[in-house]
Backbone bond lengths (Angstrom), bond angles and torsions (degrees), N, CA, C in turn:
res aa  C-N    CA-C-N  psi(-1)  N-CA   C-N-CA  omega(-1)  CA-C   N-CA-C  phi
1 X - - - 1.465 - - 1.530 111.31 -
2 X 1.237 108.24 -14.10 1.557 117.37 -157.43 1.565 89.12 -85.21
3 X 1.531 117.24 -40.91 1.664 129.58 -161.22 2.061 92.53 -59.86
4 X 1.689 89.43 -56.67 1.915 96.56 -178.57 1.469 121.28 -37.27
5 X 1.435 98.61 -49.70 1.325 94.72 -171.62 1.709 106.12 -79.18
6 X 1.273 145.97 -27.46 1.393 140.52 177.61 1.142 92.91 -53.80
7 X 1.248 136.72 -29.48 1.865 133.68 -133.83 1.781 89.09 -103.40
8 X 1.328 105.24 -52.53 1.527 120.45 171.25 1.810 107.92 -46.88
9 X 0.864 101.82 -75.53 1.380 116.54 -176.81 1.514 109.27 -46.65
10 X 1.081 124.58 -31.74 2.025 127.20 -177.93 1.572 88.20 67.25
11 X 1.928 88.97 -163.34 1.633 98.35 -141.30 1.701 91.92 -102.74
12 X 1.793 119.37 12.27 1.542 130.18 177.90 1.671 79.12 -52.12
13 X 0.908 133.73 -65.01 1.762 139.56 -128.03 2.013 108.27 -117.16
14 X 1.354 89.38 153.01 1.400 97.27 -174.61 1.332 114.75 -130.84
15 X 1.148 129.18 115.06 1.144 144.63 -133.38 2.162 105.14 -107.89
16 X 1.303 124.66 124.96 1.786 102.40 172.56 1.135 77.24 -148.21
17 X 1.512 106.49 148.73 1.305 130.21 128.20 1.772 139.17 -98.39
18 X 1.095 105.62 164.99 1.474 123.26 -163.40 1.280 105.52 -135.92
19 X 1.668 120.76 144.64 1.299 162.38 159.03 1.336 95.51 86.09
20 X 1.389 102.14 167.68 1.731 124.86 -158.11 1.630 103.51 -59.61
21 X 1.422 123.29 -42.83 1.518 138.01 156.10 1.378 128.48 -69.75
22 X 1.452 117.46 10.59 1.539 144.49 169.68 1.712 82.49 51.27
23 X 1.428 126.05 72.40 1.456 112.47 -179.71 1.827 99.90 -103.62
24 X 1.192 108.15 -7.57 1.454 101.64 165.48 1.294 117.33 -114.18
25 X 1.718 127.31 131.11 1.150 136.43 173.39 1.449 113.07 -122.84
26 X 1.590 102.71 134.06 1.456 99.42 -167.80 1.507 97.99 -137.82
27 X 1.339 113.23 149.83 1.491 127.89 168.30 1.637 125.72 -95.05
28 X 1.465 136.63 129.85 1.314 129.01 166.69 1.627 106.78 -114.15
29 X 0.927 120.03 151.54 1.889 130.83 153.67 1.193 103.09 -71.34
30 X 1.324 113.05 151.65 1.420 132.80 178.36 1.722 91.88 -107.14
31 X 1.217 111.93 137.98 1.606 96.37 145.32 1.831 96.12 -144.33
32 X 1.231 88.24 150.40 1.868 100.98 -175.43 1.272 101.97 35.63
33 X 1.663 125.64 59.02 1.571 122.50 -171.93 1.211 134.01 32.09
34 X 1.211 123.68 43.46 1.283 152.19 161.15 1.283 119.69 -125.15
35 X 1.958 107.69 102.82 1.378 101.97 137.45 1.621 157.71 51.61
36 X 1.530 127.57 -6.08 1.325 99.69 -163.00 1.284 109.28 -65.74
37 X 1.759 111.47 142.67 1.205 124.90 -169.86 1.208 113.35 -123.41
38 X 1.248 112.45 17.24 1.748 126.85 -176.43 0.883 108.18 -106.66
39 X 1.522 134.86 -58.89 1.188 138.51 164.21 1.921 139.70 -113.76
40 X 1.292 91.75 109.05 1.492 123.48 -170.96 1.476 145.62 -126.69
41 X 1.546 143.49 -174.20 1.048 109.36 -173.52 1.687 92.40 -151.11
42 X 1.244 132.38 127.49 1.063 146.73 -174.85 1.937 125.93 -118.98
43 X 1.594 107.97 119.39 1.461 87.54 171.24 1.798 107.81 -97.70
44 X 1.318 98.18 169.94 1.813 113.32 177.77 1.318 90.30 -119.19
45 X 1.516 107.79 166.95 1.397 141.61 161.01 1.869 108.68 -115.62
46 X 1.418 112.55 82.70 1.278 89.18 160.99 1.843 105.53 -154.18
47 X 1.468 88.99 176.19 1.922 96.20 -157.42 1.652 113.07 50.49
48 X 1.245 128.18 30.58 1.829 133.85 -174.14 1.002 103.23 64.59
49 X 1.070 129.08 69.29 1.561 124.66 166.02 2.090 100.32 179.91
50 X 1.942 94.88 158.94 1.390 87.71 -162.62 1.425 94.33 -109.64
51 X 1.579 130.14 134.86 1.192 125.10 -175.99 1.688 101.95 -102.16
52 X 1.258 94.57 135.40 1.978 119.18 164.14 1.110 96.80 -80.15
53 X 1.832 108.91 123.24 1.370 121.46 173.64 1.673 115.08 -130.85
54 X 0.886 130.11 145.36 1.650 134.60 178.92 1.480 93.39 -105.80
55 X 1.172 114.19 130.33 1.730 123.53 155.96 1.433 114.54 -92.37
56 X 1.030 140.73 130.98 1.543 150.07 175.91 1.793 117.84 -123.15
57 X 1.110 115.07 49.87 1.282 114.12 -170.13 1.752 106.63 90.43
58 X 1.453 112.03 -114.26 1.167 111.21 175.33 1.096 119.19 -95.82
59 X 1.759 122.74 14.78 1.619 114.11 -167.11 1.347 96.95 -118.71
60 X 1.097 127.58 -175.20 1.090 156.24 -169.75 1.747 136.54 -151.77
61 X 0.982 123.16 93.39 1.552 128.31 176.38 1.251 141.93 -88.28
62 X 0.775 136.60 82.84 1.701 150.00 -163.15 1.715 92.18 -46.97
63 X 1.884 102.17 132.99 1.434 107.98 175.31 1.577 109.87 -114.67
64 X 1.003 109.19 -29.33 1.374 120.57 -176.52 1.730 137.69 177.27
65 X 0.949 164.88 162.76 0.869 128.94 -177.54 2.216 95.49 -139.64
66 X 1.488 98.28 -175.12 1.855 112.42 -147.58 1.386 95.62 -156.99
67 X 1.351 100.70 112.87 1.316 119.39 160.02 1.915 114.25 -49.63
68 X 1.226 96.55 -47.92 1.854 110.03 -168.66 1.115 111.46 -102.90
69 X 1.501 110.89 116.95 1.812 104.73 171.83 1.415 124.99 -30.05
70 X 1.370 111.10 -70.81 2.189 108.96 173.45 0.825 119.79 -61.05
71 X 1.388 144.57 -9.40 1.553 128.62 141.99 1.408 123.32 -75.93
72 X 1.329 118.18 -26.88 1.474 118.80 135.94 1.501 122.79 -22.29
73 X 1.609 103.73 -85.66 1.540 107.53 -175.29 1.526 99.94 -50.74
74 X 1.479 140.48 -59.23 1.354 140.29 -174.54 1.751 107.02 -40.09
75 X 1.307 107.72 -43.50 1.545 91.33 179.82 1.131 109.78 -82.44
76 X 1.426 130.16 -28.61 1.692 131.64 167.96 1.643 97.60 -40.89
77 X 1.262 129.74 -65.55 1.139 135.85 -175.02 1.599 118.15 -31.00
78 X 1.248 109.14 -81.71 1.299 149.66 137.44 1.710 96.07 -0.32
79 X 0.900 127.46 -89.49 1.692 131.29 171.95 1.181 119.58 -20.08
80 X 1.784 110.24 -64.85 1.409 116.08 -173.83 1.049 123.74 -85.73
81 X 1.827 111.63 -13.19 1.712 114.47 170.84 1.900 116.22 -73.62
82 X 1.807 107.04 -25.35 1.315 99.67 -171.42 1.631 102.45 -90.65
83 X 1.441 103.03 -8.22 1.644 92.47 -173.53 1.536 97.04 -110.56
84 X 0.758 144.81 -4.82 2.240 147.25 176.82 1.602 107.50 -114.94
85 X 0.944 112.43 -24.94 2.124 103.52 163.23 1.148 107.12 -136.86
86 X 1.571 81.10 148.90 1.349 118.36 -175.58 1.394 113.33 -60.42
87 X 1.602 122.53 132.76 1.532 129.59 168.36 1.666 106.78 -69.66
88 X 1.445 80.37 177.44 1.518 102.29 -168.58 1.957 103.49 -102.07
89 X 1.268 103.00 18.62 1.518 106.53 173.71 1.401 115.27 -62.21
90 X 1.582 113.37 153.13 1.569 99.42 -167.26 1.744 95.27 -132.15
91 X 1.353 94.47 128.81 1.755 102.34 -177.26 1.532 110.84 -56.92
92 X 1.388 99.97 -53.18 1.823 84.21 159.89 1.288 152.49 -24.02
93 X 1.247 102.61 -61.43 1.308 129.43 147.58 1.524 116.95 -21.11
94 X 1.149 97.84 -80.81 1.661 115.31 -177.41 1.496 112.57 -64.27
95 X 1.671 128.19 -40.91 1.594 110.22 134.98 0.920 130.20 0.61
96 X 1.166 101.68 -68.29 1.903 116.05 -147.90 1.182 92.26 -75.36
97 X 1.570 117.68 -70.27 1.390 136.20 -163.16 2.178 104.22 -52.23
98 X 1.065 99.35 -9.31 1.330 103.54 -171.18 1.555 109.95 -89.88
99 X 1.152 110.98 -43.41 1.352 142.87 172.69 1.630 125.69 -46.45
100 X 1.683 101.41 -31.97 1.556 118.54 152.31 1.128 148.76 -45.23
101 X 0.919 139.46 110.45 1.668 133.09 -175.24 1.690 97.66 -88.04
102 X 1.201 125.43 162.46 1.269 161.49 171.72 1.131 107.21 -12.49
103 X 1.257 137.93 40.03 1.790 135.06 -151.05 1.676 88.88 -135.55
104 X 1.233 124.44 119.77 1.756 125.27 158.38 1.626 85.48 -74.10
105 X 1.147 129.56 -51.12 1.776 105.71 -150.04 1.907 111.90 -71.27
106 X 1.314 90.46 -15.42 1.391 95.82 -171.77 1.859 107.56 -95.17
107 X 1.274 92.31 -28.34 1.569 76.16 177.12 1.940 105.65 -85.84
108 X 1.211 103.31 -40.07 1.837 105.69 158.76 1.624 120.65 -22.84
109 X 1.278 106.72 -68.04 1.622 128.45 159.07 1.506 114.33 -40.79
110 X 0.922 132.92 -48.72 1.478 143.61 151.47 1.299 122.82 -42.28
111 X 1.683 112.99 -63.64 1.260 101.77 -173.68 1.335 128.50 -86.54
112 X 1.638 106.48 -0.95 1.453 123.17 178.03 1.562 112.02 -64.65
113 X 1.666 100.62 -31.07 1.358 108.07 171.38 1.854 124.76 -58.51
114 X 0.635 120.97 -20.80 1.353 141.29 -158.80 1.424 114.46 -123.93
115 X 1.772 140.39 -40.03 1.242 121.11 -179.06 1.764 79.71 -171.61
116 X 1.478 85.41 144.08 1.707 101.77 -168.50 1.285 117.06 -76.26
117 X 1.214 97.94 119.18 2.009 101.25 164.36 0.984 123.29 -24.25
118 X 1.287 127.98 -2.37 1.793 130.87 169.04 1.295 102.80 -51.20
119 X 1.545 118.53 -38.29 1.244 137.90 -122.99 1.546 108.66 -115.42
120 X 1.210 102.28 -11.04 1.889 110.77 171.55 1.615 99.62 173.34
121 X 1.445 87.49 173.41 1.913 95.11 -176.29 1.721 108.71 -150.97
122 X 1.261 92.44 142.88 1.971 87.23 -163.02 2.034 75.21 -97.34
123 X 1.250 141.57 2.01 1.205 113.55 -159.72 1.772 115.98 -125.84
124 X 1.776 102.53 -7.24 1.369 82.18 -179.36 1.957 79.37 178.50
125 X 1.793 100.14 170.95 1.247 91.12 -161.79 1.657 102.16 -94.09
126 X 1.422 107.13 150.92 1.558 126.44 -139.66 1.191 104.46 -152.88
127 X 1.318 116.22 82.54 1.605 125.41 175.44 1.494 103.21 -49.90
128 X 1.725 95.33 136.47 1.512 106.06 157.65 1.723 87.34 104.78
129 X 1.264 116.89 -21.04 1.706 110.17 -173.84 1.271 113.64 -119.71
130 X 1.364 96.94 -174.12 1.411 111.23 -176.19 1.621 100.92 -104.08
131 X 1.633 110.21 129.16 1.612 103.46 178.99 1.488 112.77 -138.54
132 X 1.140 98.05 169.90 1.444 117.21 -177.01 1.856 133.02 -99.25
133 X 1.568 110.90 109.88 1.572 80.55 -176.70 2.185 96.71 -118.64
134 X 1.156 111.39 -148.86 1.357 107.79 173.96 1.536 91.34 -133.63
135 X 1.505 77.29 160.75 1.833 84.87 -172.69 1.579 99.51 -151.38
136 X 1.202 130.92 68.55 1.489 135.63 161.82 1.647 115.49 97.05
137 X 1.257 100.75 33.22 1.391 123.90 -160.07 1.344 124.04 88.31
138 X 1.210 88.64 -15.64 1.716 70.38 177.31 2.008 107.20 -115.90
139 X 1.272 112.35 -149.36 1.560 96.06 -161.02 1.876 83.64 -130.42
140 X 1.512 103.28 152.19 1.839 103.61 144.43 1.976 104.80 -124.26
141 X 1.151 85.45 173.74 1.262 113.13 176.55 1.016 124.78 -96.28
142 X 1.574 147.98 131.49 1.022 124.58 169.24 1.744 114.49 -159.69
143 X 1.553 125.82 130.68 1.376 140.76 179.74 1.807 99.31 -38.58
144 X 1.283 153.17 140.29 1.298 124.51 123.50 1.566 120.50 -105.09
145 X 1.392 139.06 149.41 1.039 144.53 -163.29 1.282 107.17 -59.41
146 X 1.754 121.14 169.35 1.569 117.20 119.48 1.550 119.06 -37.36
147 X 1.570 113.50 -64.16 1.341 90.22 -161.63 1.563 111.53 -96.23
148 X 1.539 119.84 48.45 1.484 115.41 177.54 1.612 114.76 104.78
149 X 1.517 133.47 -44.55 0.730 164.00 -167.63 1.583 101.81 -38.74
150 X 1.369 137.44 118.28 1.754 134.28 -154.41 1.700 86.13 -122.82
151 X 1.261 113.41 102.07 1.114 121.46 170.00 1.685 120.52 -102.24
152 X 1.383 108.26 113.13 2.039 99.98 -168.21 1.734 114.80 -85.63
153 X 0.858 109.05 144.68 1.241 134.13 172.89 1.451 124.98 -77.97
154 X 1.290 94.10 -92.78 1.840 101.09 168.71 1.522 100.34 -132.84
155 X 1.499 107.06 167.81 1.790 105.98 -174.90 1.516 91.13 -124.19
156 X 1.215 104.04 -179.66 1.096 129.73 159.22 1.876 114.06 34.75
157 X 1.253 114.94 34.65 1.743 116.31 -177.38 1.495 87.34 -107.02
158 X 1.786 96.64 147.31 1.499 130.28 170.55 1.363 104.34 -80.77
159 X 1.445 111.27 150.49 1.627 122.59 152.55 1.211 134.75 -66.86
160 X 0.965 138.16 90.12 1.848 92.20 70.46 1.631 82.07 -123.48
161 X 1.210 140.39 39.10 1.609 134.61 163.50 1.471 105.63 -46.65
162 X 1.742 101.25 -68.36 1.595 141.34 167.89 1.588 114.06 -20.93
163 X 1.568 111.39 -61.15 1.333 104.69 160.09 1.634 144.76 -34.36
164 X 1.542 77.09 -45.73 2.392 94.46 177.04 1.356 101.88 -64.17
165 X 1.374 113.09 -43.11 1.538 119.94 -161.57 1.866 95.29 -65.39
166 X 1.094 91.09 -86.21 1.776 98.26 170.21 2.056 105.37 -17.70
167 X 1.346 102.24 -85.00 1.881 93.26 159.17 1.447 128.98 -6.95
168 X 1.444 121.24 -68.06 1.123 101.01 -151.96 1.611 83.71 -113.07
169 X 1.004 140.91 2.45 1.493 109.79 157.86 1.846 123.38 -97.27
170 X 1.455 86.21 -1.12 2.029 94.44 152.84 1.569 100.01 -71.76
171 X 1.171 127.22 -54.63 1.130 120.40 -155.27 2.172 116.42 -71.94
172 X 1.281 93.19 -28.81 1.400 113.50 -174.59 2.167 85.18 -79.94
173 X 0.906 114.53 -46.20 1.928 103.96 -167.91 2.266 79.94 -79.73
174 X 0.751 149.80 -99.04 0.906 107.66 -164.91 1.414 144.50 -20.21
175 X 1.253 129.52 -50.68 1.271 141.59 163.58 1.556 110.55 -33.93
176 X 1.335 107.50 -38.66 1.418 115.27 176.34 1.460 118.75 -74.74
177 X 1.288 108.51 -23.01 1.777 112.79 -175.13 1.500 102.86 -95.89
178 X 1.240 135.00 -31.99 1.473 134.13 141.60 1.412 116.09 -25.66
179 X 1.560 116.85 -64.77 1.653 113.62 -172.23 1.645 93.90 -76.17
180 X 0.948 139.97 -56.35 1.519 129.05 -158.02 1.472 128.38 -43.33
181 X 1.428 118.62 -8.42 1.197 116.92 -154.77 2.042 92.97 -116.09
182 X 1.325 116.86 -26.33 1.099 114.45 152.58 1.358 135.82 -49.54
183 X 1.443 115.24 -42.14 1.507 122.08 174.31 1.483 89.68 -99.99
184 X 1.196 167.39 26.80 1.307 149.42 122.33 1.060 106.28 -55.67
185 X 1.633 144.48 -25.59 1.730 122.89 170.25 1.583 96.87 -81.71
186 X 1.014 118.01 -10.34 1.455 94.86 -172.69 1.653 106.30 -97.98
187 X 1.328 126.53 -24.26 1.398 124.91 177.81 1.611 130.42 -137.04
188 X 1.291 141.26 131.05 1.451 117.54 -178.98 1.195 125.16 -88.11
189 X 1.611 107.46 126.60 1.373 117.53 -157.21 1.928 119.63 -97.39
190 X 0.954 159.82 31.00 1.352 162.98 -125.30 1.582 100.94 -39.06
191 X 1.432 114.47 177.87 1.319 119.10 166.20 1.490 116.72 -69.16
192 X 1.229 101.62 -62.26 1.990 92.39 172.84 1.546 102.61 -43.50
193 X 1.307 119.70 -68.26 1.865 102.43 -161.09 1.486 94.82 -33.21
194 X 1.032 113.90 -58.44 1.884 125.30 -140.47 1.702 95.68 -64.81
195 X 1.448 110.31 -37.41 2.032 103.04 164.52 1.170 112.43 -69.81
196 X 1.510 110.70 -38.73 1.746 93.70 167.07 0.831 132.54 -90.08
197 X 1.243 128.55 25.58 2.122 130.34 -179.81 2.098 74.99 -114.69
198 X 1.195 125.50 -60.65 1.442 108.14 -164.27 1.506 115.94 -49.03
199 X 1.224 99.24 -28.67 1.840 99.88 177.72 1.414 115.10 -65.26
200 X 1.423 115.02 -38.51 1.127 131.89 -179.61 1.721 103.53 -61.07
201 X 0.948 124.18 -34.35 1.762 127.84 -166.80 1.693 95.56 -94.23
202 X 1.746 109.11 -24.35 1.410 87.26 -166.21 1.348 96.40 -99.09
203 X 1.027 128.43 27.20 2.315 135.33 -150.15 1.157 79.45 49.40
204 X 1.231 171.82 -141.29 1.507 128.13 16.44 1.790 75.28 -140.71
């Protein structure tokens, strides 16, 4: 699994493992063939289970943790692709969407143009997306699960701020349903993993 993910990853990234049971796997960026060694993303093996870690210089941040090694490596993956390449967000887009005054139907109308309502909902809560409620005039954001699960985003942003936000984390949970179906022949994934590897791609 260890070979998949180098192969996944290309030759941007440099891949080591550690201890006699290779129970630590860690990721670096290359840039101009160099190394960064400051910031990275590493899983552990400990108490049976694989912990998601962020390196920041000398710190360290726990992302999540995995019963199963390859959903392990998948969220290792997953980590360093949403935080070391670039999305497919389009400044245009966010123009436009910026350009709005206070209208759900009009910025709705907008974003339908561009990435499918599968993908978020300005009107009500909508598993699998990114949605919208109001909160004292102004709006938050927020993921909800498959299984129910109200995961927040950002709080309390005005329109058309609210719109971009809504934007690019439709666009980033798509991005995620694109890669998933590639490593689904290679591993079996349940519904919980699959809410917790998307959180992992979306930070949140």
């Amino acid at each position: 699994m260890i070979d998949y993910l180098i192969t996944q990853l290309g030759s941007n990234y440099k891949v080591i493992t550690k201890g006699i049971n290779r129970d630590t796997i860690e990721v670096y960026q290359k840039i101009n063939d160099e190394i960064n060694m400051e910031n990275y993303f590493k899983i552990n093996y400990i108490e049976n289970k694989w912990d998601l870690l962020h390196g920041q210089r000398d710190k360290l941040f726990e992302l999540g943790n995995f019963e199963k090694f390859k959903v392990g490596i998948f969220a290792l993956y997953l980590a360093t692709l949403s935080n070391f390449e670039g999305s497919s967000i389009d400044n245009i887009v966010k123009t436009e969407l910026r350009s709005l005054t206070d209208d759900l139907n009009s910025a709705n109308n907008t974003m339908r143009k561009f990435i499918s309502s599968n993908y978020y909902s300005f009107y009500g809560n909508a598993k699998g997306s990114i949605n919208l409620e109001t909160a004292s005039g102004n709006y938050n954001a927020y993921y909800l699960s498959l299984e129910g699960q109200k995961i927040p985003i950002i709080s309390n942003r005005k329109a058309p701020s609210i719109f971009v936000v809504m934007y690019t984390y439709a666009v980033k949970l798509k991005q995620f349903e694109e890669i998933l179906p590639k490593w689904e022949e290679e591993i079996d994934i349940t519904i919980t993993d699959k809410e917790k590897l998307k959180r992992v791609f979306l930070g949140k």
